[in-house]
Every structure is written in structure tokens, then in C-alpha cells.
C-alpha positions as CSV (number, residue, x, y, z in Angstrom):
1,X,-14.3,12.9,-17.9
2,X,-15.6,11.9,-14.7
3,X,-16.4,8.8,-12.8
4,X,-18.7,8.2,-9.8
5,X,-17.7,5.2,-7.8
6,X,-21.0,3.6,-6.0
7,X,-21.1,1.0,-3.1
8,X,-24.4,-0.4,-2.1
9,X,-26.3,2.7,-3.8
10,X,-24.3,5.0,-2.3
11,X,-22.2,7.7,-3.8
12,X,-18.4,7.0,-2.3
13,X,-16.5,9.5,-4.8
14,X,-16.8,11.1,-7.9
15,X,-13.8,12.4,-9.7
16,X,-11.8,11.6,-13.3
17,X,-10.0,8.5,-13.6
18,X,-6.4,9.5,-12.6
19,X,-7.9,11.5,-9.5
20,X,-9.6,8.3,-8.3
21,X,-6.4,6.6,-8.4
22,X,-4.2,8.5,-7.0
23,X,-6.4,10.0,-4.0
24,X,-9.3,7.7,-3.1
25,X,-11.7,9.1,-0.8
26,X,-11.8,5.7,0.8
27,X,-10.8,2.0,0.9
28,X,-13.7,0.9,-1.4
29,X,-12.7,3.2,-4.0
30,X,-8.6,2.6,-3.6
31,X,-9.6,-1.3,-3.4
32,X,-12.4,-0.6,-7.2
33,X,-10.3,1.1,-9.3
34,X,-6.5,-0.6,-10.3
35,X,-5.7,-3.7,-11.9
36,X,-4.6,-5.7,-9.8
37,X,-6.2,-4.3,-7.0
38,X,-4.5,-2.0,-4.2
39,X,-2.8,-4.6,-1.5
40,X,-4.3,-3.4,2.1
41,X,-2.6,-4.5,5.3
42,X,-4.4,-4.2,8.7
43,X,-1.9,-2.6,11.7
44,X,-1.7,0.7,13.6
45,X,-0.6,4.2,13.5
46,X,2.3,4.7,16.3
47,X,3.9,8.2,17.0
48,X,6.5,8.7,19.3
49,X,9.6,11.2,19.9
50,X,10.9,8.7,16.1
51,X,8.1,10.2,14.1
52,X,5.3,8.1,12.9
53,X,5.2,4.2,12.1
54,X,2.9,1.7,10.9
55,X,3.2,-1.6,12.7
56,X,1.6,-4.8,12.0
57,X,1.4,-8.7,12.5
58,X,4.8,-10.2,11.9
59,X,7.0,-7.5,13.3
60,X,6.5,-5.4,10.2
61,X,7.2,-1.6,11.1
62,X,7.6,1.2,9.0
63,X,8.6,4.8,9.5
64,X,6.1,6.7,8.0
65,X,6.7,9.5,5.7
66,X,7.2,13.2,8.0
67,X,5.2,14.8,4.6
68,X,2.0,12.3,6.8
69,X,1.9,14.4,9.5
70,X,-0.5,17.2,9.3
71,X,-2.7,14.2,7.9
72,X,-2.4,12.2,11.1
73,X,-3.3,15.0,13.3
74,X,-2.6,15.3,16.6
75,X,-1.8,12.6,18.6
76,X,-2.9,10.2,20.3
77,X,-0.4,8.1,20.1
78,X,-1.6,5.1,19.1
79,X,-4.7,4.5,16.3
80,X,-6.1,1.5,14.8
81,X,-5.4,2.2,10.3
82,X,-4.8,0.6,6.8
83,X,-1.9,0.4,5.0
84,X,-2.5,0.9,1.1
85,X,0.1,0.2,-1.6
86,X,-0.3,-0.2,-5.0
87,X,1.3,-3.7,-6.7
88,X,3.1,-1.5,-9.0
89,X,5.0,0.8,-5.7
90,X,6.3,-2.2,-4.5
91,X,9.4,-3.7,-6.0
92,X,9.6,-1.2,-8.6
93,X,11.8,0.8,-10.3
94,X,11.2,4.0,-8.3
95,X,10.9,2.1,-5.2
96,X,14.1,0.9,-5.4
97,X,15.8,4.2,-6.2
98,X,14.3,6.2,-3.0
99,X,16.2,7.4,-1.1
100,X,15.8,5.4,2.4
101,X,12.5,3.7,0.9
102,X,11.6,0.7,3.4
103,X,11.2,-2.7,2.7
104,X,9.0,-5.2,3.8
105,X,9.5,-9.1,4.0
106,X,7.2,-12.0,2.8
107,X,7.3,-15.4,1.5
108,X,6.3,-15.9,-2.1
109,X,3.1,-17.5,-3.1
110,X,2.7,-17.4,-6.5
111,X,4.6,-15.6,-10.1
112,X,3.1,-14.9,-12.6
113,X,5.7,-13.5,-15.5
114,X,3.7,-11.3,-17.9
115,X,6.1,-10.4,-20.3
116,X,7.7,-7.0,-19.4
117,X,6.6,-6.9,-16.1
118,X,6.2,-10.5,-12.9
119,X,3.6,-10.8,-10.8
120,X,4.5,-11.4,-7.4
121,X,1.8,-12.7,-5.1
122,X,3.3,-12.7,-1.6
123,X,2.3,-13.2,2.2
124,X,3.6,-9.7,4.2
125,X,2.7,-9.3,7.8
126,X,0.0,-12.6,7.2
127,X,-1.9,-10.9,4.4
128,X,-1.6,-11.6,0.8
129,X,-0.3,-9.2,-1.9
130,X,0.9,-8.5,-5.0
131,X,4.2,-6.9,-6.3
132,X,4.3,-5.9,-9.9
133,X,8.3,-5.9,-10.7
134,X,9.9,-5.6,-13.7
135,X,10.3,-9.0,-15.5
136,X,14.0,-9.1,-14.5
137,X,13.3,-10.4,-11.1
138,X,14.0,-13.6,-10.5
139,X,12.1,-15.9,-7.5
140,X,10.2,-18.6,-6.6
141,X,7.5,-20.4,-5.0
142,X,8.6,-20.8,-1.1
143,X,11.3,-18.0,-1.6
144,X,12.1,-15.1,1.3
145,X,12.2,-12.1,-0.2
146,X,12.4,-8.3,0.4
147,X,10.8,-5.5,-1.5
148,X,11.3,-1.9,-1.2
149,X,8.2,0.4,-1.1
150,X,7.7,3.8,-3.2
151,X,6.2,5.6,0.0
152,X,5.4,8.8,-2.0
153,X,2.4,6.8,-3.7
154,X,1.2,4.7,-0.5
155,X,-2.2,5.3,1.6
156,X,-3.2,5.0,4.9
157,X,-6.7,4.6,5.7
158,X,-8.6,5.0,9.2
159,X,-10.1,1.7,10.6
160,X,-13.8,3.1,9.0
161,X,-12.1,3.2,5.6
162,X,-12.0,6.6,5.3
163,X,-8.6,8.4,3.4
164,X,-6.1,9.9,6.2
165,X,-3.5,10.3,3.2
């Protein structure tokens, strides 16, 4: 019914299963429970007259959702924070029918076709991740490519690992 997620002897959450997933009280936990893992990606928090976007290494900038505000607080303007996306929010099916839903860019390390669904293990904004895509999509090793992200289900953590949404 429950599970309590531990790190070093301490207590980081404890919650059931589908709780744990979808709202991890932290990085540790969002990083422990998912197979494959959540991909992270290290930037900052930037608000301005736009609304709110994530930037990182590479140019990669996205307009963060306005349902984030109340989350982020009040400004400053400018905050250190952790991108979180699940493999299977990037590329996906609901990903790709959002309305607006951003994209990000990388270069394809590695697929892995697992049947019904392909791994894709890519470099985006110099850090590695995964995409899990439906077994139609077609790349390679080497290859350019663009995946659109199912905001609803992504994370942002603050530089101490801590949840902001």
C-alpha cells in the first residue's frame, strides 16, 4: 500500500507507488522509482514579462507551463533548478498531441528497439537521456533529432533537490 523511499538512513518520502511517481518529494526519489530512470537536466528558472522558462547548456529554452507559477513563487528572476522528464513524456504519443508542447534537440547515442516501444538514448543540452517512443520511430546512431515534451507530467526541482513542481 505504501512505500518508504530511504537515502543514506534517511526517510526521503513515504507514499503508495503511483504517488511516488507522479509527485516525488525530491530528486532522489523521482531519480529511485521508474524504469528507466527520470532524465534530469541541470539549467535555471528565468521569468520575465514572457512568463517562465527553463534554460540550459546548448541554447535549450523552454517556456514553462503558466499552471508552474504559484509553485515558483515570487520572483527573483533568475534561480539555479532541475529539469525532470520521464523517458516515456518525451517522444510520446501525448507529447506529440499537445497543444504547443515544446521540443528539445539532441544527437542520438544509442536505440534500443524493444518491441512495442524504442529506446532512445540521446545527448540534450550535454546531458544524456532517454526517450521511450513508440516502436514506429525510426533513427539512428549519429542522427539529429527533435522530440516534443508532455509538459503536464515534467518536474522541476530546486538546486538542493527538493520538488518545486
Amino acid at each position: 500500500d505504501r512505500i518508504v523511499v530511504m537515502e543514506g538512513g534517511h526517510v526521503r518520502q513515504i507514499a503508495d507507488p503511483m504517488k511516488l511517481y507522479n509527485h516525488p518529494a525530491n530528486r532522489f526519489v523521482a531519480g529511485f522509482i521508474g524504469v528507466p530512470p527520470m532524465n534530469f537536466i541541470p539549467g535555471r528558472v528565468s521569468r520575465g514579462g514572457g512568463g517562465a522558462r527553463f534554460l540550459a547548456a546548448e541554447g535549450l529554452d523552454l517556456a514553462l507551463p503558466d499552471s508552474w507559477a504559484g509553485a515558483l513563487g515570487a520572483p527573483p528572476s533568475d534561480f539555479k533548478a532541475v529539469f525532470g522528464i520521464r523517458p516515456e513524456d518525451i517522444g510520446s504519443a501525448a507529447a506529440n498531441a499537445a497543444p504547443a508542447a515544446p521540443a528539445v534537440a539532441g544527437v542520438v547515442d544509442v536505440v534500443e528497439p524493444m518491441g512495442a516501444e524504442t529506446y532512445v538514448y540521446l545527448k540534450v543540452a550535454g546531458e544524456s537521456c532517454i526517450a521511450r517512443t513508440d516502436s514506429s520511430v525510426r533513427c539512428r546512431v549519429g542522427d539529429a533529432v527533435s522530440f516534443r515534451l508532455f509538459m503536464e507530467k515534467a518536474h522541476l526541482f530546486a538546486e538542493d533537490g527538493r520538488a518545486i513542481v
